[in-house]
C-alpha positions in Angstrom: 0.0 0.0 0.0 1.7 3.3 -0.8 1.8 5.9 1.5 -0.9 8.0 0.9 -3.8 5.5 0.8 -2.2 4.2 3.8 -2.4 8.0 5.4 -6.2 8.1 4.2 -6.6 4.6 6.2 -5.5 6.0 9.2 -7.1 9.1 8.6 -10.7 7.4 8.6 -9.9 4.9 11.1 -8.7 8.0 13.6 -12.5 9.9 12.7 -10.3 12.9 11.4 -12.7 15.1 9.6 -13.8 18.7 8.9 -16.2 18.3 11.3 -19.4 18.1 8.4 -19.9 14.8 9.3 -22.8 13.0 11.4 -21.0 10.7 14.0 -23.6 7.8 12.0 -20.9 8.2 8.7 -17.8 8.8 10.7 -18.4 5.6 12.5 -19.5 3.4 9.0 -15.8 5.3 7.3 -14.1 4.0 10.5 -15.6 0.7 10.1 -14.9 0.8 6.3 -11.3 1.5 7.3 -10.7 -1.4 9.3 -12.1 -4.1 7.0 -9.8 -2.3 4.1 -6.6 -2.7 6.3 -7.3 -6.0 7.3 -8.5 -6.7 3.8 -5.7 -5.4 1.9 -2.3 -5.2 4.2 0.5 -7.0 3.1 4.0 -8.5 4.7 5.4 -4.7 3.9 2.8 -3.5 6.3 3.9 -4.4 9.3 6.2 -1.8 10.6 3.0 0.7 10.3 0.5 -2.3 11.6 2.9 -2.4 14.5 3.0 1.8 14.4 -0.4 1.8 14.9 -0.5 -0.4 18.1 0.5 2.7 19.6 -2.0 5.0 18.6 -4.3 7.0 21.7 -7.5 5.1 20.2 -8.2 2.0 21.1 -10.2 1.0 17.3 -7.1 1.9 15.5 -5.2 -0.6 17.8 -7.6 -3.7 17.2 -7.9 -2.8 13.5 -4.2 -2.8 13.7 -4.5 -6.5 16.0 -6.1 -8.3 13.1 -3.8 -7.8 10.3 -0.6 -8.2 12.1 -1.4 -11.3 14.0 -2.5 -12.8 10.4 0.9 -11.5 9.2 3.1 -11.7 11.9 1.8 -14.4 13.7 3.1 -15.8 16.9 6.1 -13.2 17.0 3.8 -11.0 17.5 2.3 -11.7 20.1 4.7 -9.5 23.0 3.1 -6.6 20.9 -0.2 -7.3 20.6 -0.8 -8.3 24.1 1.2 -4.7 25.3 -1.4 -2.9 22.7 -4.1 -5.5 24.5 -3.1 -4.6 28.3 -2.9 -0.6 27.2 -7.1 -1.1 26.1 -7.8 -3.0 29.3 -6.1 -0.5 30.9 -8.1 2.3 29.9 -11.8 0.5 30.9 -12.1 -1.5 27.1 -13.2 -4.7 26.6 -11.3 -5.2 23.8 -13.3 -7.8 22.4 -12.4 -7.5 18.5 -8.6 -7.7 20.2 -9.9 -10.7 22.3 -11.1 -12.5 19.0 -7.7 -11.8 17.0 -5.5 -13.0 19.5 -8.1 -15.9 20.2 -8.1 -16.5 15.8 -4.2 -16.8 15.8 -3.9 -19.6 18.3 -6.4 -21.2 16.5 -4.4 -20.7 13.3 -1.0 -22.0 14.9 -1.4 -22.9 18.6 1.9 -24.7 18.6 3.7 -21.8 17.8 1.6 -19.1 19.9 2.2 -22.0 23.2 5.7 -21.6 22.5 5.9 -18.2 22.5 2.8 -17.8 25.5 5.1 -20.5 27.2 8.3 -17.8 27.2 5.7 -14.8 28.2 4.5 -16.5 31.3 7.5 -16.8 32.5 8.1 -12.9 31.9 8.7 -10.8 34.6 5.7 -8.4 33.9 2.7 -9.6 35.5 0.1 -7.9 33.0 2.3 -10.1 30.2 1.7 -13.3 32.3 -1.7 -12.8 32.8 -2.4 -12.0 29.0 -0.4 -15.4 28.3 -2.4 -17.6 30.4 -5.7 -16.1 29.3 -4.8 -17.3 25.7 -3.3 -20.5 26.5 -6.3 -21.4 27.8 -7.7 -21.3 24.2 -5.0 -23.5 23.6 
């Protein structure tokens, strides 16, 4: 994706606007946004995916989730769950987050145990608690 569609993505995901539109079409563009990145992002993607787990919303970080743990996989997962624990954090239930991280250890759950296995022995609690949630699923 080249840099200005990308720019446009995150533009809509983020609801930046002139202000002339109803929250009913910002929230359907947002929406729209999502499905396209997770849609159409590619292996070149990731270091913005991974950008974007950063972002002050919480939607731009689980549109973010999906893509990159279908990319990334496993490997990703020290990432996703700090993006995870930030939504938690701020009162979220992060349930299209929940259902991303849930997907990939469908997808591979011998590599996402290997790398859950590594995480709960972490030394940052929040990380160890995120790793045996999703073992679990496992």
């Amino acid at each position: 994706m080249n840099d200005s569609d990308w720019a446009a993505l995150v533009r809509d995901l983020q609801n930046l606007d002139d202000g002339t539109r109803t929250l009913a079409v910002r929230v359907a563009v947002a929406v729209g946004a999502a499905e396209r990145i997770h849609r159409t992002a590619t292996p070149e993607d990731l270091p913005r995916l991974r950008a974007l787990l950063n972002d002050g919303s919480f939607f731009v970080r689980e549109a973010a989730a999906w893509p990159l743990a279908e990319l990334a996989g496993a490997a990703a997962l020290p990432e996703l769950f700090q993006a995870y624990q930030r939504g938690l954090d701020e009162g979220h239930d992060n349930d299209g987050f929940s259902a991303a991280l849930t997907e990939l250890a469908t997808a591979d759950p011998e590599g996402v145990r290997r790398v859950l296995e590594g995480l709960v022995k972490s030394g940052d609690p929040a990380m160890q608690e995120n790793a045996r949630w999703l073992l679990d699923y496992l």
